[in-house]
LOKE-936787 format. One line per 2 residues: number of its first residue (from 1); for each residue y, z, x of C-alpha. Coordinates in steps of 0.1 Angstrom, whole numbers, m for minus. Layout:
<pts>
NUM> Y:Z:X | ...;
</pts>
This chain:
<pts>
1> 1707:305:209 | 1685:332:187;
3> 1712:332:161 | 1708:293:158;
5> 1666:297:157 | 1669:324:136;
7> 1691:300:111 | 1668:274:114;
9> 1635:294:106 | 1655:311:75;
11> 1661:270:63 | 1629:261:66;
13> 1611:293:54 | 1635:302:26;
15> 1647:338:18 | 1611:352:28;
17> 1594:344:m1 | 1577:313:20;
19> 1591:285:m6 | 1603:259:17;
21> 1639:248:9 | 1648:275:m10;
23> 1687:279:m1 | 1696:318:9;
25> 1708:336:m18 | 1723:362:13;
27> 1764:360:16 | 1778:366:m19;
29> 1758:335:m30 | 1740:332:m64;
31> 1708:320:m68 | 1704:292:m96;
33> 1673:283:m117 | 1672:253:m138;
35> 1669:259:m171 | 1638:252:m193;
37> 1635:243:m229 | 1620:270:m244;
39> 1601:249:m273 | 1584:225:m247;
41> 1552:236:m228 | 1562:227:m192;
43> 1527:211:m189 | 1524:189:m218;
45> 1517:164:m196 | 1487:171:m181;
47> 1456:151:m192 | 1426:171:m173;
49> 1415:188:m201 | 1433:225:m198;
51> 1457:217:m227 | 1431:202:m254;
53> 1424:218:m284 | 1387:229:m278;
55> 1402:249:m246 | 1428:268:m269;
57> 1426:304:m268 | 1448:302:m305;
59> 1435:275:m318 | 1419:297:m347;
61> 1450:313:m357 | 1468:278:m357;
63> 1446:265:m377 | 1445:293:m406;
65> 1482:294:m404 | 1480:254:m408;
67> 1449:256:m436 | 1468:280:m459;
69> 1501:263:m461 | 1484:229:m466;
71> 1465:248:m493 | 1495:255:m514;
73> 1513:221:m507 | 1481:204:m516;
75> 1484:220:m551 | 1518:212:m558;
77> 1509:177:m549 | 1478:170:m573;
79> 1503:183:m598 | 1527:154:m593;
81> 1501:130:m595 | 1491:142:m626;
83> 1529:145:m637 | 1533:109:m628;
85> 1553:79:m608 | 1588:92:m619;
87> 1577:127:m604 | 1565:112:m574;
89> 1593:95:m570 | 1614:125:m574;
91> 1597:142:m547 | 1601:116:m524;
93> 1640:117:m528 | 1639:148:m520;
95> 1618:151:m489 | 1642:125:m479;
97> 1669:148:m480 | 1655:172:m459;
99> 1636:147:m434 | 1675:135:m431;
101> 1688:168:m429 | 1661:180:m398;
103> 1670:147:m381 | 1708:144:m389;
105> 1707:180:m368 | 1684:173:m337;
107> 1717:159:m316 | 1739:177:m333;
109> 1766:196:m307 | 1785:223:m325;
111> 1811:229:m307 | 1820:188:m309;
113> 1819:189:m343 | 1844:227:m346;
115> 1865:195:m334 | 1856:170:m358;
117> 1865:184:m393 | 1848:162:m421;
119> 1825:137:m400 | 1791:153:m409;
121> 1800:141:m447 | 1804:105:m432;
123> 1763:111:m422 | 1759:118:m460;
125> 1778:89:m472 | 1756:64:m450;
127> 1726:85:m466 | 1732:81:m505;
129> 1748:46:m500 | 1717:34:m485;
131> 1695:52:m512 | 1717:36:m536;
133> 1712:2:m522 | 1675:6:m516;
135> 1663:20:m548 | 1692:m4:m571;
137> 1667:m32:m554 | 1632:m19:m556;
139> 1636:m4:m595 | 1661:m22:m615;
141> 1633:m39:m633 | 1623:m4:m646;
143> 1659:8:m649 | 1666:m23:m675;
145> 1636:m18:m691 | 1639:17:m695;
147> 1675:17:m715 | 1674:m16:m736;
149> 1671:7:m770 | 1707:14:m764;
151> 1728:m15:m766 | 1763:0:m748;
153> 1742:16:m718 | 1724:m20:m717;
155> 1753:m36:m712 | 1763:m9:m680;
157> 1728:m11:m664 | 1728:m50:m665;
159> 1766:m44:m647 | 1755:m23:m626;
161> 1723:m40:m614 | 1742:m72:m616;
163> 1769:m63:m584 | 1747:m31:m571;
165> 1746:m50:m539 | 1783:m55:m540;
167> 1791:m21:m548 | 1766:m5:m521;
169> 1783:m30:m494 | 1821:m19:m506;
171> 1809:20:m500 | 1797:7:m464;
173> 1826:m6:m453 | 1846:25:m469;
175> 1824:45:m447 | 1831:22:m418;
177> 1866:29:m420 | 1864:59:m422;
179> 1845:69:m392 | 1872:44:m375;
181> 1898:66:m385 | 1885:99:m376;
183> 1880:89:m338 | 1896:110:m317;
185> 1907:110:m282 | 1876:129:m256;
187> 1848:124:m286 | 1842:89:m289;
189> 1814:89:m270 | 1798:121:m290;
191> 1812:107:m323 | 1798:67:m314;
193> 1762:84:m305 | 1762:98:m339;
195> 1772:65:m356 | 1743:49:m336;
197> 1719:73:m347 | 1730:79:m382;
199> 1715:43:m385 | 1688:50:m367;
201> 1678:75:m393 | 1682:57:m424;
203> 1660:28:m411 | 1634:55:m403;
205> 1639:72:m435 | 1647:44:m460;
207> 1626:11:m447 | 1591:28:m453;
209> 1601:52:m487 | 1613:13:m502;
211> 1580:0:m497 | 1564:38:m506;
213> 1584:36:m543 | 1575:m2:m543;
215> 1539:9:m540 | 1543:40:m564;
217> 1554:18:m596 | 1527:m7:m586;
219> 1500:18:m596 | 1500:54:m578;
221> 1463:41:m566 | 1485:23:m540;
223> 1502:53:m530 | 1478:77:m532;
225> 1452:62:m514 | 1468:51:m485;
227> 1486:86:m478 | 1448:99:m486;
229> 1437:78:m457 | 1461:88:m435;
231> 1455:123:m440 | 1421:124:m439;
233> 1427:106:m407 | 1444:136:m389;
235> 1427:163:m404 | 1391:144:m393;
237> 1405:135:m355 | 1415:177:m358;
239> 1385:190:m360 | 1362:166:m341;
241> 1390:176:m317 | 1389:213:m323;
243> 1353:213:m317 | 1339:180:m296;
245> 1373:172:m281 | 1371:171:m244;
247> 1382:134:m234 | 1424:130:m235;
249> 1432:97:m255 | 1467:97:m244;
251> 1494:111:m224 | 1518:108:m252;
253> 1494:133:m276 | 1476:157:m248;
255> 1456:172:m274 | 1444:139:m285;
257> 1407:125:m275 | 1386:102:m280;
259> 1360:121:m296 | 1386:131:m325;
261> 1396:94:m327 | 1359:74:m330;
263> 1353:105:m356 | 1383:101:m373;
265> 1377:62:m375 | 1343:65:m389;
267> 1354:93:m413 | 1383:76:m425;
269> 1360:41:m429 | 1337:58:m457;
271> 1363:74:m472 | 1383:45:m476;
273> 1351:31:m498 | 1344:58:m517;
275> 1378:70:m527 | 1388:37:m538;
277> 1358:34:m561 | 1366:75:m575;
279> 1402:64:m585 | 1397:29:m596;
281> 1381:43:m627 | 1415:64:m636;
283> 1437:41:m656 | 1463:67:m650;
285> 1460:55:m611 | 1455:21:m616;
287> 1484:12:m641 | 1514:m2:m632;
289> 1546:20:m646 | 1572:m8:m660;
291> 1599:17:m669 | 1613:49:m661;
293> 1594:69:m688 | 1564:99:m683;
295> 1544:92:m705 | 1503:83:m707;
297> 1496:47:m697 | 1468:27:m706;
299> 1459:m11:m693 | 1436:m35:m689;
301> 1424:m30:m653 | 1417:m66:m644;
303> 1394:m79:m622 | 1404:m56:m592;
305> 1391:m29:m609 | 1359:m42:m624;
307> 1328:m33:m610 | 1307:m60:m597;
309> 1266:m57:m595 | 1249:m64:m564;
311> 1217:m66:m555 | 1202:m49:m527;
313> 1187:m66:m494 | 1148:m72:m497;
315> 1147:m46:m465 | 1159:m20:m485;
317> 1129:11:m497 | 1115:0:m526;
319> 1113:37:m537 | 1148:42:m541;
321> 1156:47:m582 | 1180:14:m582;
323> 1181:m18:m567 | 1216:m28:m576;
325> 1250:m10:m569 | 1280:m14:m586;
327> 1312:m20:m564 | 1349:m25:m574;
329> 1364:m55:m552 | 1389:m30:m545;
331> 1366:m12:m525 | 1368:m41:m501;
333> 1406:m39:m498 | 1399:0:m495;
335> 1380:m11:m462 | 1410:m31:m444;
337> 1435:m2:m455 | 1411:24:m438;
339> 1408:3:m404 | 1445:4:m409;
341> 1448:37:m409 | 1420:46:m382;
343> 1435:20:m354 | 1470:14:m360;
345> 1484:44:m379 | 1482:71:m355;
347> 1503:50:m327 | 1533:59:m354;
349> 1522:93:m347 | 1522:85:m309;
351> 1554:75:m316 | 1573:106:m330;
353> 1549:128:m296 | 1570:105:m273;
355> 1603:107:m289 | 1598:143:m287;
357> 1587:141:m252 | 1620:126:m247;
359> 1641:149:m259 | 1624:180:m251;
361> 1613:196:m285 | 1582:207:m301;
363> 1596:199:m336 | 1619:182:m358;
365> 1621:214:m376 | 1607:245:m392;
367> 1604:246:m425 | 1564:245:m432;
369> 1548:274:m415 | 1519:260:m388;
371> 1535:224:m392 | 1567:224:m382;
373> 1593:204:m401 | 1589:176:m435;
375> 1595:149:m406 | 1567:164:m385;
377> 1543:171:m412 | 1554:157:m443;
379> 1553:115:m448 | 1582:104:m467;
381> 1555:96:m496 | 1550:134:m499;
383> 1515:138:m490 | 1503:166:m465;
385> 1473:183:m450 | 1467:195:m417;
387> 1484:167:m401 | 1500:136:m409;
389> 1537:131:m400 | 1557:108:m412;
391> 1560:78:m388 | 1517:72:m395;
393> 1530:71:m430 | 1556:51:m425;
395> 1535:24:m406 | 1513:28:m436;
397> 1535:19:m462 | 1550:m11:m451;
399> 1513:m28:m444 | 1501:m14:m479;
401> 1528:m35:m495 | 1527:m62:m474;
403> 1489:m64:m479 | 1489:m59:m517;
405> 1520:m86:m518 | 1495:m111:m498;
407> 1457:m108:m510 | 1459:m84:m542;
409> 1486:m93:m565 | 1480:m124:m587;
411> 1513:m149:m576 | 1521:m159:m612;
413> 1550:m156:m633 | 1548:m131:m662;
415> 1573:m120:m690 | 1585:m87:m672;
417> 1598:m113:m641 | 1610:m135:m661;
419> 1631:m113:m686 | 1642:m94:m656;
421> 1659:m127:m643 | 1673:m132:m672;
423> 1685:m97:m676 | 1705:m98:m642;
425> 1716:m131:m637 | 1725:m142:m678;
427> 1754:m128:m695 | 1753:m106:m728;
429> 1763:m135:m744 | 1745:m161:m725;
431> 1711:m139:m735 | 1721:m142:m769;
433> 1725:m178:m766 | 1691:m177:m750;
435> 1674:m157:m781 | 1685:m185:m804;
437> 1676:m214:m790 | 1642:m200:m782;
439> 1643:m187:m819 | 1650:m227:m835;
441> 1618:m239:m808 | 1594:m215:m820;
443> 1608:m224:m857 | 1603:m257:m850;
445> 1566:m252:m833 | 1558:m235:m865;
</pts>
């Protein structure tokens, strides 16, 4: 009878450390703890304040860390605006690569792929065939127009460009095949995860730099400002946070309030206006690049970049030294890219704070002291500061070209389109059919 009570009080009590439940450890038995991630704060999700950024006890070490990397990455990065689009482009190809690298490794299992000799290349091969594919599409305008001097490397481009999307679907299926063939018996489930999220990267990495290169060769005014936005974003919701923070905006983002996101929207409003009226008057921003060359460009800048008078409102001081200001209509489009980027950008960011929720990791990677990896701190257009990671960016990009496809570019036909139809869907032979008949019309005009 006191053997059974004392059993009883031991189950409820624990071993005597007054846990209930705890199972005895006493008989030969081992007791087991559940292991924690060691890159997760256990109470990341707590909202009651104790994790925001105006309670941290490091947040000024953080944030020098975080200044003086930003510091050096912002220089390199005014240096390839003033280098120009094919520089910027470069750069963007290769944060790819590494953005692709950081998230080909997040589910990686090493001791699956000791087993599977060969099948990280097939991750690669999805990789360059769908940069092949995308960047065929978006620049074979300035890929023809860059080599027409030479008339043998003409003739290859126009090939090339002609059955690109032919040749990037054969390298698909090759690569389909061959992850069929390399399934083997206890890893299908491992190696089929992998497939799945092999796709899952490129359509992360390669459906917002398509529109981000789109936007580049537009005029690097469509690139720039936008990723300007974005940053100026974070880094403004940072430090309203770091110093006024003290209502959590989300669960997602426990650092995040709404003190940092009203100041960040205001912030990035005015910016928005007064950026777009700095960099409209920089022909080097504003011109589109129609070839693959570096050098200077000069254009006309049309009407988007023409500053319009307007008077000011009768309610206005009459002391003040002017009574008209001077606004590009850009600056209005400036406005509806930086309400963008205040309201709907940062839920990208919300987005990449719950897929790391999910998976238990702080970041994607290490590579950028105080920010973590490209894909937590660098946007796939290449622009950092203190903050903005590359799904805000990504959001950002596609709505920039969709917005300057739908209210800024002028819907008419111009030479460049129609010689690049002709380029890719004529023969050499048909062109120089083309060339003579339009020679014996403009004779007979004359």
């Amino acid at each position: 009878m006191d053997r059974s009570r004392a059993l009883e009080m031991q189950r409820d009590n624990g071993p005597g450390d007054g846990t209930p439940g705890t199972p005895s450890p006493t008989h030969g038995g081992r007791l087991r703890h559940r292991k924690r991630s060691s890159e997760v704060n256990p109470d990341v999700n707590k909202t009651d304040g104790a994790n925001l950024l105006a309670n941290d006890k490091n947040k000024y070490k953080s944030m020098l860390v975080r200044t003086y990397s930003s510091l050096w990455m912002m220089a390199g990065f005014v240096f390839l605006i003033y280098m120009g689009h094919l520089y910027i482009w470069a750069m963007v190809v290769v944060i790819q690569i590494f953005m692709a690298k950081e998230l080909f490794n997040l589910l990686r299992k090493a001791n699956e792929d000791r087993q599977l000799p060969g099948f990280r290349m097939l991750n690669w091969h999805f990789f360059f065939t769908a940069m092949l594919f995308t960047y065929g599409r978006f620049l074979s305008r300035q890929l023809v127009n860059t080599m027409t001097s030479d008339k043998l490397l003409y003739k290859l481009v126009s090939g090339l460009i002609k059955y690109q999307m032919f040749i990037c679907y054969f390298l698909y299926i090759a690569g389909f095949v061959w992850f069929i063939v390399t399934l083997k018996k206890k890893a299908y489930k491992y190696q089929f995860s992998q497939y799945a999220w092999t796709h899952m990267i490129l359509l992360m990495v390669f459906a917002q730099s398509s529109f981000t290169v789109a936007n580049i060769f537009d005029g690097i005014f469509w690139f720039l400002l936008p990723a300007s936005l974005i940053a100026i974003n974070d880094v403004a919701a940072y430090f309203f946070g770091f110093f006024f923070g003290k209502t959590p905006l989300i669960k997602l983002s426990p650092k995040k309030t709404w003190e940092g996101f009203i100041g960040a929207s205001v912030t990035t409003m005015l910016s928005a206006f007064v950026l777009a009226n700095f960099m409209g008057h920089f022909h080097w921003l504003t011109c589109p690049r129609k070839d693959l060359s570096t050098g200077w460009l000069h254009c006309d800048p049309g009407p988007m970049f023409t500053p319009e008078s307007y008077d000011l409102p009768g309610w206005m001081p009459q002391w003040l030294p002017w009574q008209k200001v001077a606004i590009m209509p850009v600056q209005w489009h400036a406005l509806a890219l930086g309400l963008f980027a205040s309201i709907i950008a940062p839920f990208g960011g919300f987005f990449a704070s719950g897929f790391k929720r999910a998976f238990k990791f702080k970041d994607f990677g290490d590579s950028i002291p105080g920010h973590g990896g490209f894909t937590d701190r660098m946007d796939c257009q290449g622009f950092l500061l203190l903050g903005s990671g590359a799904c805000c960016q990504m959001v950002m990009a596609v709505f920039v070209y969709i917005y300057y496809q739908s209210f800024v570019m002028v819907q008419d036909l111009s030479v460049e389109t129609i010689l690049e139809q002709i380029l890719r869907n004529l023969t050499f032979e048909e062109q120089h059919d083309l060339y003579e008949q339009l020679g014996k019309l403009l004779a007979r005009g004359n």
